[in-house]
C-alpha positions as CSV (number, residue, x, y, z in Angstrom):
1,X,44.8,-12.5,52.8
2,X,42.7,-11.6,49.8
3,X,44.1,-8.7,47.4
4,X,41.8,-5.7,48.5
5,X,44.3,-2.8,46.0
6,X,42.3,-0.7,44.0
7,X,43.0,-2.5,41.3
8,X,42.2,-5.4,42.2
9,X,38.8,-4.0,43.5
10,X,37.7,-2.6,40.5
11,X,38.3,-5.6,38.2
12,X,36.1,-7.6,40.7
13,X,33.3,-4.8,40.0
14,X,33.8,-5.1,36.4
15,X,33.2,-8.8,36.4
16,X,30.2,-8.3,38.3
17,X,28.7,-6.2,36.0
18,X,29.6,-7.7,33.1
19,X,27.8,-11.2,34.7
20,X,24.8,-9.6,36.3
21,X,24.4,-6.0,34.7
22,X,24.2,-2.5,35.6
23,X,20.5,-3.1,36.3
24,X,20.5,-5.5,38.8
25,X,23.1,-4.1,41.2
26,X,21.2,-0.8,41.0
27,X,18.0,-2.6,41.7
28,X,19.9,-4.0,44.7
29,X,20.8,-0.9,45.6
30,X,17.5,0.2,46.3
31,X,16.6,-3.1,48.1
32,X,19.4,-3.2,50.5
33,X,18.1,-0.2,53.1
34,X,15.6,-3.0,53.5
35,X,18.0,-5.5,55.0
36,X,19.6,-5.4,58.4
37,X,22.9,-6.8,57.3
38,X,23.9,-7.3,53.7
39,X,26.5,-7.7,51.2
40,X,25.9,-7.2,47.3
41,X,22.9,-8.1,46.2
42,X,21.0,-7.9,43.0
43,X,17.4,-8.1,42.0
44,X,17.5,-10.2,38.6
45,X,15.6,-10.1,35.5
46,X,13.0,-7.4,35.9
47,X,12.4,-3.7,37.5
48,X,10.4,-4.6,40.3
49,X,12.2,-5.4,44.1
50,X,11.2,-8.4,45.9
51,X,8.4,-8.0,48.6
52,X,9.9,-7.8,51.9
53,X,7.6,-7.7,55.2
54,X,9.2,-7.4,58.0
55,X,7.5,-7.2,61.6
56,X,10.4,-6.6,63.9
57,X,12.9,-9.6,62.5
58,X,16.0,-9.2,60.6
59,X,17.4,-10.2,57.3
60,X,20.8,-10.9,56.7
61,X,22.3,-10.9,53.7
62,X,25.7,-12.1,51.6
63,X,26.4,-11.5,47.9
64,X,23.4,-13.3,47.1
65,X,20.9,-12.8,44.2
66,X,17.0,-12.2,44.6
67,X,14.7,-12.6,41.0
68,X,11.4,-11.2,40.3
69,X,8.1,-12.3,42.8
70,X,10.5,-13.2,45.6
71,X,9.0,-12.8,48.8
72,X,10.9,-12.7,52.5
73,X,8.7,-12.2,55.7
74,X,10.1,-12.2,59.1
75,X,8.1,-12.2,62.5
76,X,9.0,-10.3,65.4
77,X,12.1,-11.3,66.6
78,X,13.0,-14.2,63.8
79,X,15.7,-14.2,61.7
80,X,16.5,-15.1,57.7
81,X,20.1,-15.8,56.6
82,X,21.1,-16.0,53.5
83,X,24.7,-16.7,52.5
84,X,26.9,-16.2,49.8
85,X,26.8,-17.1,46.6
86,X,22.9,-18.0,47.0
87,X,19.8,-16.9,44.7
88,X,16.3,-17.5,45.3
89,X,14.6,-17.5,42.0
90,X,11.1,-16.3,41.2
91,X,8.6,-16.8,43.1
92,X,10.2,-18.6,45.9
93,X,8.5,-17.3,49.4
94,X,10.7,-17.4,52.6
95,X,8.8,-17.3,56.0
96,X,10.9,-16.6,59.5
97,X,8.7,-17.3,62.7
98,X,12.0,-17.7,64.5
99,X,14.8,-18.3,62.0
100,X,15.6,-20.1,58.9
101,X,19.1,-19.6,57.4
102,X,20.3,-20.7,54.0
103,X,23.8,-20.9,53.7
104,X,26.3,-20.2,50.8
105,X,25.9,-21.4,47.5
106,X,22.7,-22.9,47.8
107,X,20.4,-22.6,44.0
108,X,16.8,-22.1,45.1
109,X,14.5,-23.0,41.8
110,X,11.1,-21.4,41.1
111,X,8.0,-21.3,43.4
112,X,10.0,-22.8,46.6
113,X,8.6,-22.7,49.9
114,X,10.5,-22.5,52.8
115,X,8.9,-21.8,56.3
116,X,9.6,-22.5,60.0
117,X,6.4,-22.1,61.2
118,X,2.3,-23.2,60.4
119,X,1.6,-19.6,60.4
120,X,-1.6,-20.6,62.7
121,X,-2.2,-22.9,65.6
122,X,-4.9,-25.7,65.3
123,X,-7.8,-25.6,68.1
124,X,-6.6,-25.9,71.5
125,X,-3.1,-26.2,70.7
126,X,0.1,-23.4,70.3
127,X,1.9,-22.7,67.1
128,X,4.2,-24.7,65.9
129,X,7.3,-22.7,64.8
130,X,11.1,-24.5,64.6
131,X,13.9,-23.2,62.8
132,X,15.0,-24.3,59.1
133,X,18.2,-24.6,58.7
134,X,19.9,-25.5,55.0
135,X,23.5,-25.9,54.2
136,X,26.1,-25.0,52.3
137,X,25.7,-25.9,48.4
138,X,22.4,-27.6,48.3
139,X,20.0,-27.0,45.2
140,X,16.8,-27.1,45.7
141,X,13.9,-27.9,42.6
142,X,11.5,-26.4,41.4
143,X,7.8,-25.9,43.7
144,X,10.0,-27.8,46.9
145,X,8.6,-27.5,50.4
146,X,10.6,-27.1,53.0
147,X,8.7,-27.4,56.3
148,X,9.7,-26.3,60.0
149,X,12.4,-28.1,61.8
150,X,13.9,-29.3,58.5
151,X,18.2,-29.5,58.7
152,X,19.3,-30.2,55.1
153,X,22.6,-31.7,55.2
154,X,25.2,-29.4,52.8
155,X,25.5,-30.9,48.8
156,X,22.3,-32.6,49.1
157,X,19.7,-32.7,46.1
158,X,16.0,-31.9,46.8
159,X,13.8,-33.0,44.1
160,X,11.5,-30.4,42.1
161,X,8.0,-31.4,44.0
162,X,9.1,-32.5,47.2
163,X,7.6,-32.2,50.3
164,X,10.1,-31.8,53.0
165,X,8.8,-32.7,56.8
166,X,12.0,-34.4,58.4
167,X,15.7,-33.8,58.4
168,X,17.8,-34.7,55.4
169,X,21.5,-35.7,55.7
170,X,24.3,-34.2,54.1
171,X,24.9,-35.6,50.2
172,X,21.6,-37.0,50.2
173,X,19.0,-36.7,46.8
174,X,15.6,-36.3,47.8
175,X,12.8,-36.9,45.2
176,X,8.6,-37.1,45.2
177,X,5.7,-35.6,47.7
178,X,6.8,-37.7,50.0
179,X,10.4,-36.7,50.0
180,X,12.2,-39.9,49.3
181,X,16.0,-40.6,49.8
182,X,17.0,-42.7,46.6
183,X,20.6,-41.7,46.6
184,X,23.4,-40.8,48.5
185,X,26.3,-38.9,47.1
186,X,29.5,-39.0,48.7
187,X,32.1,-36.6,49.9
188,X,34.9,-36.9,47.4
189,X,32.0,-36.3,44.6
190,X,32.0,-32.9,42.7
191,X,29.2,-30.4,43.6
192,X,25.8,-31.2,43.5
193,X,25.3,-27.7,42.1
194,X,26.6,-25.8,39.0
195,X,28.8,-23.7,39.7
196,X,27.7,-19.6,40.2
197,X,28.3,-18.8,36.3
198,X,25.9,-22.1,35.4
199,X,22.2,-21.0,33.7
200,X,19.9,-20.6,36.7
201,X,16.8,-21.5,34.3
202,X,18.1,-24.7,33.8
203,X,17.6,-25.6,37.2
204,X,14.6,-23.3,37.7
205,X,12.9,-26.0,35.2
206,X,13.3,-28.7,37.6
207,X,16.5,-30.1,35.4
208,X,19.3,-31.9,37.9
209,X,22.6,-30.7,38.7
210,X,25.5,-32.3,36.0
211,X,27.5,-34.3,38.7
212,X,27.9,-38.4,38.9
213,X,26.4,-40.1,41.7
214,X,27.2,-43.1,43.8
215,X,25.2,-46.1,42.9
């Protein structure tokens, strides 16, 4: 059972503040009314809140972190996840249709797209909308697309640039428009990711994750 005394409670504040600021949690503060469901959040580097439009969806947040220019939108009825441990880093625009959930510990770079839907039909034909689902622990580079009906397996690698249309399997590293598989970690392999306390500009500038891989 974790240690919930007062004590132990307050040190686990003042690490917090000491690794994200006063600022941040107070910006998160204001943001969280926003969210259906959420844990401790905080809006990094800046004053301004991420732009949330929501028409009738929800958001559910962890202990997650949002930076500066991050966008959510959710449709009527859809839903957006996001786990743990997880930041979205500027810029990065999330789209729910229907529902896209990112799970814990996942290191969204810069300028990411990630979207379940077309956002309009062609002539003569529906919308397309399917969920996105990624898991646990993947990092994903800097200006990455993630299209609808994407799975990413958990600790896989997603290139800065690429261009995901298909399901990618778990431990997998993903590079180029065309959103390659040249490697394939495996299990007993450290993290793909740095851990939470790791520079998130580093990977915001598209630079891999310090782990070996399989050759």
């Amino acid at each position: 059972m974790p240690d919930l005394s007062a004590d132990n409670l307050l040190q686990r504040l003042r690490r917090r503040l000491a690794t994200h600021g006063l600022r941040a949690h107070l910006l998160g503060l204001l943001l969280r009314p926003r969210l259906q469901r959420a844990g401790i959040v905080t809006v990094m580097d800046g004053w301004f809140l991420p732009t949330i439009t929501n028409r009738g969806g929800r958001i559910v947040a962890g202990n997650c972190a949002l930076y500066q220019g991050v966008r959510l939108e959710v449709w009527a009825g859809a839903t957006l996840s996001i786990g743990n441990g997880t930041y979205l880093n500027r810029n990065t625009e999330v789209v729910a249709a229907q529902a896209v959930t990112i799970g814990r510990d996942c290191k969204v770079a810069r300028d990411v797209l990630i979207m379940d839907t077309d956002q309009h039909a062609l002539p003569g034909a529906e919308l397309q909308v399917a969920p996105v689902v990624i898991e646990d622990r993947v990092w994903i580079g800097a200006r990455a697309i993630i299209l609808k009906g994407v799975q990413i397996g958990h600790d896989s690698v997603i290139g800065a640039g690429a261009i995901v249309t298909r399901s990618v399997p778990p431990y997998s590293v993903v590079v180029g428009p065309a959103a390659r598989i040249v490697r394939t970690l495996t299990p007993t392999d450290p993290t793909p990711v740095p851990e939470p306390a790791a520079d998130p500009a580093a990977l915001s500038r598209g630079e891999p994750p310090p782990r070996p891989l399989a050759t």
